[in-house]
Structure formats: structure tokens, C-alpha cells
N, CA, C and O atoms as a DFTB+ gen file, in Angstrom:
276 C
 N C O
     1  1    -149.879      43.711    -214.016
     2  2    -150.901      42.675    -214.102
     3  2    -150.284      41.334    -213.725
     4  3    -149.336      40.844    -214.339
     5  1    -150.857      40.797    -212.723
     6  2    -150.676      38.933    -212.197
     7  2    -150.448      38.390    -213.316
     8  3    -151.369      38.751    -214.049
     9  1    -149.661      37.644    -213.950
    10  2    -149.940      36.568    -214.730
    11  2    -150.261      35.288    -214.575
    12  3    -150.599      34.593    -215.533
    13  1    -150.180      34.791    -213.204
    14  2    -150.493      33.846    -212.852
    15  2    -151.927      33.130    -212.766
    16  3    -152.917      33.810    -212.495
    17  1    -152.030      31.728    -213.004
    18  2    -153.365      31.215    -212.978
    19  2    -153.873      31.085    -211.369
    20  3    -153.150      30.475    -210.582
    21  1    -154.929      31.579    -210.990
    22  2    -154.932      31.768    -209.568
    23  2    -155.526      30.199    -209.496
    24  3    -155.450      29.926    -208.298
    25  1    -156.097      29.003    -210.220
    26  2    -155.877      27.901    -209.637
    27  2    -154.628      26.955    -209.623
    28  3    -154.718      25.787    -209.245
    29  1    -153.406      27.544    -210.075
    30  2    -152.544      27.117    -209.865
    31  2    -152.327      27.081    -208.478
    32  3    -151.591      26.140    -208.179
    33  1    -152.714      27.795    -207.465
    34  2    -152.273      28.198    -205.918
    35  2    -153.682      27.435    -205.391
    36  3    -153.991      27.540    -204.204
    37  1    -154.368      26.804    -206.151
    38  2    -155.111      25.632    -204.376
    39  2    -154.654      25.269    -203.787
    40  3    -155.327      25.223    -202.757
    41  1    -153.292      24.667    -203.595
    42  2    -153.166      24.020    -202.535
    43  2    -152.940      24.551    -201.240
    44  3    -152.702      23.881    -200.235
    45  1    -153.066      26.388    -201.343
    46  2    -152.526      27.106    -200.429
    47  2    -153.918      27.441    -199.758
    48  3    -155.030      27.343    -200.278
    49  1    -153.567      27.894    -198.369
    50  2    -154.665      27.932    -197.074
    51  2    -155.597      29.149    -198.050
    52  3    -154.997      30.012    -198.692
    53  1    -156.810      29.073    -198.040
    54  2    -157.853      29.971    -198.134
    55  2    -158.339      30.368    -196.864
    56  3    -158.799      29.741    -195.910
    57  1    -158.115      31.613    -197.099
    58  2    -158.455      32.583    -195.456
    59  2    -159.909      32.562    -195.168
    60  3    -160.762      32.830    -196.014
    61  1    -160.121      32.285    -194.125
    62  2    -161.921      32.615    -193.820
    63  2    -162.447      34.086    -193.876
    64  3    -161.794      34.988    -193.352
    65  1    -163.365      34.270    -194.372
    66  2    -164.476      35.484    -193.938
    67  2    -165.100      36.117    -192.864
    68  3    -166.224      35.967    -192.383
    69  1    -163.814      37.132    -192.461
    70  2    -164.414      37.334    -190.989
    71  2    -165.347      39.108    -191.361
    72  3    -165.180      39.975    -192.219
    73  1    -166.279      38.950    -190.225
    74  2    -167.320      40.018    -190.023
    75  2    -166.750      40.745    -189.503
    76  3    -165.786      40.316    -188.870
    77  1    -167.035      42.274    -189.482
    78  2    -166.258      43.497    -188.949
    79  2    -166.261      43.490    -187.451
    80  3    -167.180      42.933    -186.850
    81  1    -165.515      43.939    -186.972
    82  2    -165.639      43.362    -185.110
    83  2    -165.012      42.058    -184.803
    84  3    -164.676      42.039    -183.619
    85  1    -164.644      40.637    -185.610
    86  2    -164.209      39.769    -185.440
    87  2    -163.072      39.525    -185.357
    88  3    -162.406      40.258    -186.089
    89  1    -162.431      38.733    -184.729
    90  2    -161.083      38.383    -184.725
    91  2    -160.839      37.416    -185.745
    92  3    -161.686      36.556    -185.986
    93  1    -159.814      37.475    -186.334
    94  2    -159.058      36.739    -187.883
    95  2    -158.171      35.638    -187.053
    96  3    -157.193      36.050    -186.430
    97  1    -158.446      34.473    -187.039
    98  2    -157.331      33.715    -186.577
    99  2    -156.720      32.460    -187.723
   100  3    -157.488      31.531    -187.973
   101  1    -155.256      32.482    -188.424
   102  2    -155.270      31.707    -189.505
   103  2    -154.255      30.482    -189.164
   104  3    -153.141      30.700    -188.689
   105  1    -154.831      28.910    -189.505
   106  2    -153.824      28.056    -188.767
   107  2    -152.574      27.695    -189.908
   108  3    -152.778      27.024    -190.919
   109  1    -151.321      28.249    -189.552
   110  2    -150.300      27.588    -190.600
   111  2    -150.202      25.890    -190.210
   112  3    -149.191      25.193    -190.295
   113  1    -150.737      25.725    -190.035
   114  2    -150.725      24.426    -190.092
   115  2    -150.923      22.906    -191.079
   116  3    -150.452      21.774    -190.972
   117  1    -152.057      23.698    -192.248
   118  2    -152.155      23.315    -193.408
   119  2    -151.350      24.043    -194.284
   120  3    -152.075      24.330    -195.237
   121  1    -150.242      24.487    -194.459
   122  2    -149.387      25.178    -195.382
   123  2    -147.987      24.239    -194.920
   124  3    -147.698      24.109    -193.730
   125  1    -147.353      23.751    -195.779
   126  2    -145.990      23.097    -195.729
   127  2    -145.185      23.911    -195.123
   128  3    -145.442      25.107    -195.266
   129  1    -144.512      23.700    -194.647
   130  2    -142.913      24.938    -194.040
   131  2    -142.024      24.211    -193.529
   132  3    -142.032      23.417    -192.589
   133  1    -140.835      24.744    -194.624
   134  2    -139.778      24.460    -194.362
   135  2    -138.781      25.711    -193.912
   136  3    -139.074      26.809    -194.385
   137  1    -137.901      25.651    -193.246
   138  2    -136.935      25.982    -192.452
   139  2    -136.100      26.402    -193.269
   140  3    -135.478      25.506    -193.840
   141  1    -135.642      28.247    -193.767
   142  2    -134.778      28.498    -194.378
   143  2    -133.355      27.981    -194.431
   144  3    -132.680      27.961    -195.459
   145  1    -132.868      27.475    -192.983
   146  2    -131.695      27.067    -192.674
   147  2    -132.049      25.297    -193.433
   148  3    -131.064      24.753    -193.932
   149  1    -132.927      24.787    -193.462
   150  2    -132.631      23.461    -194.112
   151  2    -132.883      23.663    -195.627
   152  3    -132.751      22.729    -196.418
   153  1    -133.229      24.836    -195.984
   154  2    -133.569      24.818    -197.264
   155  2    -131.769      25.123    -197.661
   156  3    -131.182      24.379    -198.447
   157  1    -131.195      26.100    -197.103
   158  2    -130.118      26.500    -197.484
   159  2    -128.878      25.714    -196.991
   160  3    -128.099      25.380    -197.883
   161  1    -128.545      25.342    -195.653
   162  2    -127.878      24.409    -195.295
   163  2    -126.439      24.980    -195.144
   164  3    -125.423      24.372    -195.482
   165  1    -126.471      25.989    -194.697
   166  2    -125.247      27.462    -194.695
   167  2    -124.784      27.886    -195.624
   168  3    -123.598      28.175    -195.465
   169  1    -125.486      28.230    -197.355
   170  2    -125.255      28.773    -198.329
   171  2    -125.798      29.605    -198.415
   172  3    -126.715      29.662    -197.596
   173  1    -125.674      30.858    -199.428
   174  2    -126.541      32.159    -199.102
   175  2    -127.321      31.981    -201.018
   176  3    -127.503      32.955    -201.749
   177  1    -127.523      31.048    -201.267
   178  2    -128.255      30.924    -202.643
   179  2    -128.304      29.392    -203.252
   180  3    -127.366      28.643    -203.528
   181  1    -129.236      29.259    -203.325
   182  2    -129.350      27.647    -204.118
   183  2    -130.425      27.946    -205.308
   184  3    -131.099      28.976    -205.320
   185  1    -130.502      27.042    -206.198
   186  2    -131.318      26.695    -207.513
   187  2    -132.302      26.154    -206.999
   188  3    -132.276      25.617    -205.892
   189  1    -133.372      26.231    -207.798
   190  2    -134.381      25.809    -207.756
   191  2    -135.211      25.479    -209.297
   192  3    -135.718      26.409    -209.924
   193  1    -135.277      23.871    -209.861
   194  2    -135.715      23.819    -210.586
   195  2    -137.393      23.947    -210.814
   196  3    -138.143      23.447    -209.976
   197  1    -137.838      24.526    -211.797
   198  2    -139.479      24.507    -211.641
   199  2    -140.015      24.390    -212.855
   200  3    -140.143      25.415    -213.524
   201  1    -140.514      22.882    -213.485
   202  2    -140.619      23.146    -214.911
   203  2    -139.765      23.067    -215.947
   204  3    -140.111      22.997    -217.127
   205  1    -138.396      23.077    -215.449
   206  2    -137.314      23.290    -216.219
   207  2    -136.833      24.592    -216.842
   208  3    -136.340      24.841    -217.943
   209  1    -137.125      25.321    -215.816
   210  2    -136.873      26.973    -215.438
   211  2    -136.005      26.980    -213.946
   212  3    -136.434      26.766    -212.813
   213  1    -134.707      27.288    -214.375
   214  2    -133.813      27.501    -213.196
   215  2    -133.818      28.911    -212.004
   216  3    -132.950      29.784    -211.979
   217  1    -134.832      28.845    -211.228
   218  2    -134.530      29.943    -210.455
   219  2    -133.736      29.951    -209.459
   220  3    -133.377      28.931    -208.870
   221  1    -133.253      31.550    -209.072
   222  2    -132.216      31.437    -207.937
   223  2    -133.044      32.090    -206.501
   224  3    -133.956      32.905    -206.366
   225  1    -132.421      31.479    -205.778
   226  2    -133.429      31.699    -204.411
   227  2    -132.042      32.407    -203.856
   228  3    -131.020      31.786    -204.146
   229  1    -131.863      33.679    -203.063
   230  2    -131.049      34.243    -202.527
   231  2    -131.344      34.608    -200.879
   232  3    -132.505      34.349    -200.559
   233  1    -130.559      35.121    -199.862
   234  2    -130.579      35.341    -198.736
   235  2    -129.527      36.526    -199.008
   236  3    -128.301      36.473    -199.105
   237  1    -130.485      37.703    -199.104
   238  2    -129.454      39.121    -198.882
   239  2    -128.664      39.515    -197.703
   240  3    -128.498      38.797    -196.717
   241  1    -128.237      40.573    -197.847
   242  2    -127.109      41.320    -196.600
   243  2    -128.060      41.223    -195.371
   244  3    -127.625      40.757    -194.318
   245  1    -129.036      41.549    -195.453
   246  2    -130.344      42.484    -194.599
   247  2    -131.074      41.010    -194.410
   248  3    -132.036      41.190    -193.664
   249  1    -130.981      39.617    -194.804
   250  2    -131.441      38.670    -193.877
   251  2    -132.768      38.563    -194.664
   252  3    -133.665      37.960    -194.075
   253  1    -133.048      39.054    -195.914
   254  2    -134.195      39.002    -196.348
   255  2    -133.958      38.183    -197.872
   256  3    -132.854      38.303    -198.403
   257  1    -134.969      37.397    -198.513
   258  2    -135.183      36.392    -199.344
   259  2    -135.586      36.926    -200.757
   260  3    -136.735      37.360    -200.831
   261  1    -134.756      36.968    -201.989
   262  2    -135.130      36.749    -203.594
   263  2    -135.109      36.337    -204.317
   264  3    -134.140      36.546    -205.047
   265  1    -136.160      35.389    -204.750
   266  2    -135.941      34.750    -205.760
   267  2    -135.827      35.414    -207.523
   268  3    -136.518      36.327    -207.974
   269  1    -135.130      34.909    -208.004
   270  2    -135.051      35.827    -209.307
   271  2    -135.191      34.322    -210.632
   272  3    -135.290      33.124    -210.365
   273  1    -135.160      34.805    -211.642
   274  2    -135.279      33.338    -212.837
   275  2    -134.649      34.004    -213.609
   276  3    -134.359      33.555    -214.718
């Protein structure tokens, strides 16, 4: 079960309603993005405070991203 409050996440893109037969087109353009390499800055793990809950943001063997708390 989610525990999360799903209006905690407005600020994130809400997908449109497409009709069957339609093409889905979604603009990242309203979503922030940052650049793993500036987030990390050639480290393979940094902190992340949230709340005053320390999570760790990782970059595995395999090039793929976990955050853990």
C-alpha cells in the first residue's frame, strides 16, 4: 500500500486523457530536471536532506539509481 499523500505530488506534470486510437504526447518541459552528473559531480552517492530525514541517493554498478533512508 502507497503511503504517500497523492497531493503531496502537484507539482508534477498531470498526463492528459487520450482516446483509444490517439497518440499520447507528454512535454517534460514543465517537470524540473536536473542532470545526474551535476547532481553527483563524479561521486557515486550523495545525501539528501528531506524534512530532516537523511536519504542516500546511490548510482549502482549497472548505471542505475537508489535511493534508500
Amino acid at each position: 500500500m502507497n503511503s504517500h499523500n497523492q497531493d503531496a505530488f502537484h507539482h508534477r506534470a498531470k498526463e492528459p486523457v487520450v482516446e483509444a486510437g490517439q497518440r499520447q504526447e507528454t512535454s517534460l518541459l514543465s517537470i524540473r530536471t536536473v542532470s545526474s552528473a551535476a547532481l553527483f559531480e563524479g561521486e557515486h552517492e550523495i545525501g539528501i536532506d528531506h524534512r530532516g530525514a537523511l536519504y542516500r541517493l546511490k548510482i549502482t554498478r549497472q548505471g542505475k539509481l537508489i535511493l534508500n533512508k
